[in-house]
C-alpha positions in Angstrom: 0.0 0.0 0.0 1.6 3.3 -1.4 1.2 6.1 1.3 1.6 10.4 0.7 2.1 12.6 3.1 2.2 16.3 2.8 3.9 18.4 5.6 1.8 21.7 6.0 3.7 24.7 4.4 2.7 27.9 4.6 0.5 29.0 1.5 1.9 30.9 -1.7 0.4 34.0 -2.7 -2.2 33.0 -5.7 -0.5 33.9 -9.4 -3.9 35.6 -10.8 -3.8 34.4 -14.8 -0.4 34.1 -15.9 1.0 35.9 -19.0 -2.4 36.6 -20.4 -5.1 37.1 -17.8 -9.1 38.5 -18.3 -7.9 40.8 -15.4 -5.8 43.0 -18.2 -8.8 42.7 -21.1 -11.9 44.7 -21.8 -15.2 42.7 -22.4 -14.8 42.4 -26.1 -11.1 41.3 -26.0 -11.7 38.6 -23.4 -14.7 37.1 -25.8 -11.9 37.6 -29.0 -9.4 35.6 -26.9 -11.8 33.1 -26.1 -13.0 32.5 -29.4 -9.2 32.4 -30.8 -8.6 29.2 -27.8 -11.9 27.7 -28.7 -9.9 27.0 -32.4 -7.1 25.4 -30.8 -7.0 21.7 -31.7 -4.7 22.1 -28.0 -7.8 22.2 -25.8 -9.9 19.4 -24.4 -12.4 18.8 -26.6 -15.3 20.2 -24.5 -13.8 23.6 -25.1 -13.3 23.7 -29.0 -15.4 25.7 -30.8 -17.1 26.3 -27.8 -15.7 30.6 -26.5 -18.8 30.4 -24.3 -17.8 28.0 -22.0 -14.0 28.7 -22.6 -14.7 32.4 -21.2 -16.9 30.7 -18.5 -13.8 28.4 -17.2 -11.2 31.5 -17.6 -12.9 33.6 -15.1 -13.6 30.9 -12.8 -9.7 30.4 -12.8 -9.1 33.2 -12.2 -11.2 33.7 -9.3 -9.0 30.7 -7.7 -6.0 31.8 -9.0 -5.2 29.3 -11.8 -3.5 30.7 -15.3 -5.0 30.1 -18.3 -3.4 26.8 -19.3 -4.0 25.4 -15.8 -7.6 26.3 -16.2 -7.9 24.7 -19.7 -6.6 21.4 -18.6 -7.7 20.7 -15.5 -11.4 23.0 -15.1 -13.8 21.2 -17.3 -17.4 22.6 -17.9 -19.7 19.7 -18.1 -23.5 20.1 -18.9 -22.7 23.9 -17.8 -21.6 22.9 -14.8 -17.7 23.8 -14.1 -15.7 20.6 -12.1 -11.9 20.1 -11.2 -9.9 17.4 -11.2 -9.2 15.6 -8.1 -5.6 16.6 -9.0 -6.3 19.9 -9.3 -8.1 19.6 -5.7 -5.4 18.3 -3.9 -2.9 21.1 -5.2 -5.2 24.2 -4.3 -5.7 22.6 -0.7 -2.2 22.5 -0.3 -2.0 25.8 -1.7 -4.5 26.7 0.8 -2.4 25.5 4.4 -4.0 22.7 4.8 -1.9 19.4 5.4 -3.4 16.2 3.1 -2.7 12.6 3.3 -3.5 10.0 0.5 -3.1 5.9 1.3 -4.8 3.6 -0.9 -4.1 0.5 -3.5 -6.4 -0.7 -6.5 -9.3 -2.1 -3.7 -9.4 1.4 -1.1 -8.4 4.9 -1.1 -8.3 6.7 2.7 -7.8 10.7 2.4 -7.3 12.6 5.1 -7.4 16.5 5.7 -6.0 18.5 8.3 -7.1 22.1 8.2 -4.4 25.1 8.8 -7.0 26.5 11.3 -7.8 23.8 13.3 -5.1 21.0 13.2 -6.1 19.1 15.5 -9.3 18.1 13.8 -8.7 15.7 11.1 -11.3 15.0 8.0 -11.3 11.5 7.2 -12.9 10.0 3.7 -12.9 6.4 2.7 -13.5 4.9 -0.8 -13.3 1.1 -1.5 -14.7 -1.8 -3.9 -17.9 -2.2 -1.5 -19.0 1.6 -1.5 -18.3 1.8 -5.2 -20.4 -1.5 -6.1 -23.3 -0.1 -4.0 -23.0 3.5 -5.9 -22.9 1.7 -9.2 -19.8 2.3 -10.4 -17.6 -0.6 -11.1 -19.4 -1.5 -14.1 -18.4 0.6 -16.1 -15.1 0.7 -18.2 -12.9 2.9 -16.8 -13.9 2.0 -12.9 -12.3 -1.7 -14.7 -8.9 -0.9 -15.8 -7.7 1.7 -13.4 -10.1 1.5 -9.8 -7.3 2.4 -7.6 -7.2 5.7 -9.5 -10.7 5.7 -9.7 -11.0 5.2 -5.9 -8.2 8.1 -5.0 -10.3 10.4 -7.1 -13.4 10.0 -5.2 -12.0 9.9 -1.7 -10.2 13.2 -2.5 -13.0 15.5 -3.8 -15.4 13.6 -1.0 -12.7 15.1 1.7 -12.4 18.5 -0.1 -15.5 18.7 0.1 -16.1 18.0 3.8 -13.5 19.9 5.3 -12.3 23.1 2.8 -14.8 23.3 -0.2 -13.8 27.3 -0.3 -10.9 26.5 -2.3 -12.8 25.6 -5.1 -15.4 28.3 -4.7 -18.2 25.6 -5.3 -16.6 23.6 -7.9 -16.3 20.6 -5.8 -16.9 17.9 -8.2 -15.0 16.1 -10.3 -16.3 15.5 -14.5 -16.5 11.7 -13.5 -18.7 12.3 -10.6 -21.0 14.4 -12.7 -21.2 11.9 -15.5 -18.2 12.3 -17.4 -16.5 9.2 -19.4 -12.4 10.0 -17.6 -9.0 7.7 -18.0 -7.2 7.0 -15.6 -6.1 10.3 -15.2 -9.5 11.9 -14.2 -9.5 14.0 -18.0 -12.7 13.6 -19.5 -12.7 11.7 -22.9 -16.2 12.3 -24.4 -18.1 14.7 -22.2 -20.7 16.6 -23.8 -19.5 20.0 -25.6 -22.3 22.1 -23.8 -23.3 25.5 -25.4 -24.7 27.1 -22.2 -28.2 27.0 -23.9 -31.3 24.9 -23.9 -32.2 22.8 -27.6 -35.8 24.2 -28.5 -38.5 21.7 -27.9 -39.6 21.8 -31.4 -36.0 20.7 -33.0 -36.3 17.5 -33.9 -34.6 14.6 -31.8 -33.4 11.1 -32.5 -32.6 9.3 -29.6 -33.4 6.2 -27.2 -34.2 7.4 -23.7 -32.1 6.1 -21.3 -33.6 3.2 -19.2 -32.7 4.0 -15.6 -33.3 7.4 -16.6 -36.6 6.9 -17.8 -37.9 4.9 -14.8 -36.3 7.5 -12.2 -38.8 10.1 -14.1 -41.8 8.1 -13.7 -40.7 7.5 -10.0 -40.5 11.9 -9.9 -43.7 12.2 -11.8 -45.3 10.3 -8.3 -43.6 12.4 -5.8 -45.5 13.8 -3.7 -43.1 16.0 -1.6 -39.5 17.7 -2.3 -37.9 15.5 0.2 -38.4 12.6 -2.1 -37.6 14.3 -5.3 -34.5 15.1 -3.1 -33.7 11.4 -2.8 -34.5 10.7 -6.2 -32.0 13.9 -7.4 -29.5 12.7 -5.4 -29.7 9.1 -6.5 -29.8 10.2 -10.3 -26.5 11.5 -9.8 -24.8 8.2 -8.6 -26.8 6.1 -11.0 -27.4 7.7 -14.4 -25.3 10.1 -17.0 -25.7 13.4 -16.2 -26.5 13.9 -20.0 -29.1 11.3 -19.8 -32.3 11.8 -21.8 -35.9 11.1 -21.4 -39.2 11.5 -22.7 -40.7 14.0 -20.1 -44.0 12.6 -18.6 -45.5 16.3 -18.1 -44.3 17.4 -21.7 -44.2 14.0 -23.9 -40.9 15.8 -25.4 -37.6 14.9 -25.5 -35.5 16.0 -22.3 -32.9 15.3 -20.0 -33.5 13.9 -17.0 -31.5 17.1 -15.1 -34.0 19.2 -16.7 -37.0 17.0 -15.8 -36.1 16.8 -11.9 -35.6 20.5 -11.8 -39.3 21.1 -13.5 -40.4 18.9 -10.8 -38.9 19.9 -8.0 -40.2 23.6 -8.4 -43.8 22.1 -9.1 -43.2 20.5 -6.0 -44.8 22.5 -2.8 -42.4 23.2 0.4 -42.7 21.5 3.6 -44.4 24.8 5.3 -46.7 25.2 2.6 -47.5 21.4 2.6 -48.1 21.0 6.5 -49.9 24.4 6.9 -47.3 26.9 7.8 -45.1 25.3 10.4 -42.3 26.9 11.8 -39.3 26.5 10.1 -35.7 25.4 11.5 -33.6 28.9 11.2 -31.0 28.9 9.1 -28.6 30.5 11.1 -27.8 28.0 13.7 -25.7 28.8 16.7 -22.7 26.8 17.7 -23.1 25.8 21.2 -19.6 26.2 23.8 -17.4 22.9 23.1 -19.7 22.2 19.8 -18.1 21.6 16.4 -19.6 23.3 13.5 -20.9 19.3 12.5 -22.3 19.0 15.7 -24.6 21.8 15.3 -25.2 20.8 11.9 -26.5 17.6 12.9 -28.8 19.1 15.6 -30.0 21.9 13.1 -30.9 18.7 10.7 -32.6 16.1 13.6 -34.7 19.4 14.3 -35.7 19.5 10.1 -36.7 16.0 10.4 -39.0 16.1 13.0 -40.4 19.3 12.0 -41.2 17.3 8.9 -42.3 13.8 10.3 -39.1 11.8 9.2 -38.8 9.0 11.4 -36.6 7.0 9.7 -34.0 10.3 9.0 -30.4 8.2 9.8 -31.4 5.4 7.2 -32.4 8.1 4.5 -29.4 10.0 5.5 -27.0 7.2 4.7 -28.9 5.7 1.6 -28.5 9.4 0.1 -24.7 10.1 0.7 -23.3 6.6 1.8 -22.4 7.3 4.6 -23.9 7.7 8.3 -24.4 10.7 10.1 -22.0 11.1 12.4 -19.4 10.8 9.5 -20.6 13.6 7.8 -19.4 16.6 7.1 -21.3 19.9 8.2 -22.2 20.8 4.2 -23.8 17.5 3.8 -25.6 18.0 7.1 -26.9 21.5 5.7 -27.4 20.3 2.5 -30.0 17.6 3.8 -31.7 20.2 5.9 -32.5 22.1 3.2 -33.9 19.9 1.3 -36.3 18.8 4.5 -36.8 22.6 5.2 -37.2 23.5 1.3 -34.4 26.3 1.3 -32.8 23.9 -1.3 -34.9 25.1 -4.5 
């Protein structure tokens, strides 16, 4: 078992855009210099021919201090949706102060983060074959020929995620977790050239919906209530493509199943407006003396579920992220109690 261990160091000062940065341009000379990388043959191919999403990626790196080839190989805009590379992850939370270590062979991958401002805390996040069955993902090719990369990946964004997701400014997923086709390197290799605009129902469409996808809609078209159409959300991103398409059961069109969840979901009323205008769990919740930020995640959430009648909240909990709840970290705890509260629309 290979082991890496990363001595904390005190954080560079961020190099904002390299030789050519948007930071030096006016409006119309960014879009001119996007448009002459989106005819490079150089770029991944989600970005050729494609200055819309090329722009897109630039600023964002930028904003986290990445120059321009940095952010062309290693941000990747996937069904408008900007992800890093679990490489790229690693190297900004360095960046950042905090200390990482990565253990793992081809059957497990342990990451572990320890953050500059409270060291003594350490983030902990565990992927092997057993998790990765149960999400689905050792069928397909690439989870085959290279699972201990595979494995690292995960475990790395899942720990960036719990303990410094501000280094990536909300970018905290890699292109395979969103649906991406990768090798072994994490680089997508057929992702979807998205042109930040939605196809016209009228255009014509050849296609085959996609199976799963097809019978996750029909399961959304009988929710009742946004914390199910939470579940099924979450579980069509472990399960299905993120490009998947469907034939919409409110339109008859052809759709995606993204699209279709996020139709529904608005249809769907909130939990106040459902059960007469309870009171709501605040947002802000207060950390109690000797409480960590998790902790009072976790009691902001228990609250949320019995506010809503959830009786069975730790086995949902787990079924949704794989993981129980005291694992989690204090996003996913917020995360889930929005979606029980209906701040998550």
């Amino acid at each position: 078992m290979s082991a890496e261990i990363v001595k904390h160091q005190a954080a560079a000062p961020a190099q904002r855009g390299g030789a050519l940065s948007l930071s030096t341009m006016t409006p119309h000379d960014a879009w001119k210099f996007a448009e002459a990388l989106a005819g490079s043959g150089m770029l991944p191919r989600q970005y050729q021919g494609n200055p819309a999403s090329v722009l897109w990626a630039l600023e964002y790196g930028r904003a986290i201090g990445l120059d321009v080839i940095t952010t062309t190989q290693s941000v990747h805009v996937i069904q408008g949706r900007a992800t890093a590379s679990a490489d790229l992850m690693a190297s900004l939370t360095r960046r950042a102060g905090h200390r990482m270590r990565i253990s793992g062979d081809d059957t497990r991958a342990e990451v572990t983060i320890f953050r500059a401002d409270d060291p003594e805390f350490p983030f902990t996040a565990v992927w092997d074959i057993p998790k990765a069955t149960r999400a689905k993902l050792t069928t397909k090719d690439t989870w085959k020929q290279f699972p201990g990369a595979m494995l690292r990946a995960r475990a790395i964004s899942e720990c960036v995620r719990m303990a410094c997701p501000e280094v990536l400014h909300g970018s905290i997923y890699t292109p395979e977790e969103i649906g991406a086709n990768v090798d072994a390197d994490g680089m997508p290799i057929d992702a979807e050239v998205t042109q930040l605009r939605r196809v016209p129902s009228d255009e014509p469409a050849q296609f085959e919906p996609h199976p799963e996808a097809q019978a996750l809609a029909r399961r959304a078209a009988a929710a009742e209530d946004r914390f199910v159409m939470g579940a099924l959300i979450d579980e069509a991103k472990r399960t299905v493509p993120a490009d998947a398409r469907i034939v919409a059961p409110d339109t008859e069109q052809a759709d995606t199943l993204r699209e279709y969840l996020t139709r529904r979901w608005t249809a769907l009323p909130k939990p106040d407006e459902k059960a007469g205008g309870q009171d709501d769990v605040t947002d802000a919740v207060v950390v109690a003396e000797g409480e960590t930020e998790a902790d009072a995640a976790e009691r902001a959430l228990r609250a949320a579920a019995a506010n809503a009648g959830l009786d069975n909240l730790d086995e949902e909990f787990e079924r949704s992220y794989g993981l129980p709840i005291a694992q989690a970290g204090a996003q996913q705890l917020r995360e889930m109690t929005a979606l029980l509260t209906g701040s998550a629309a």
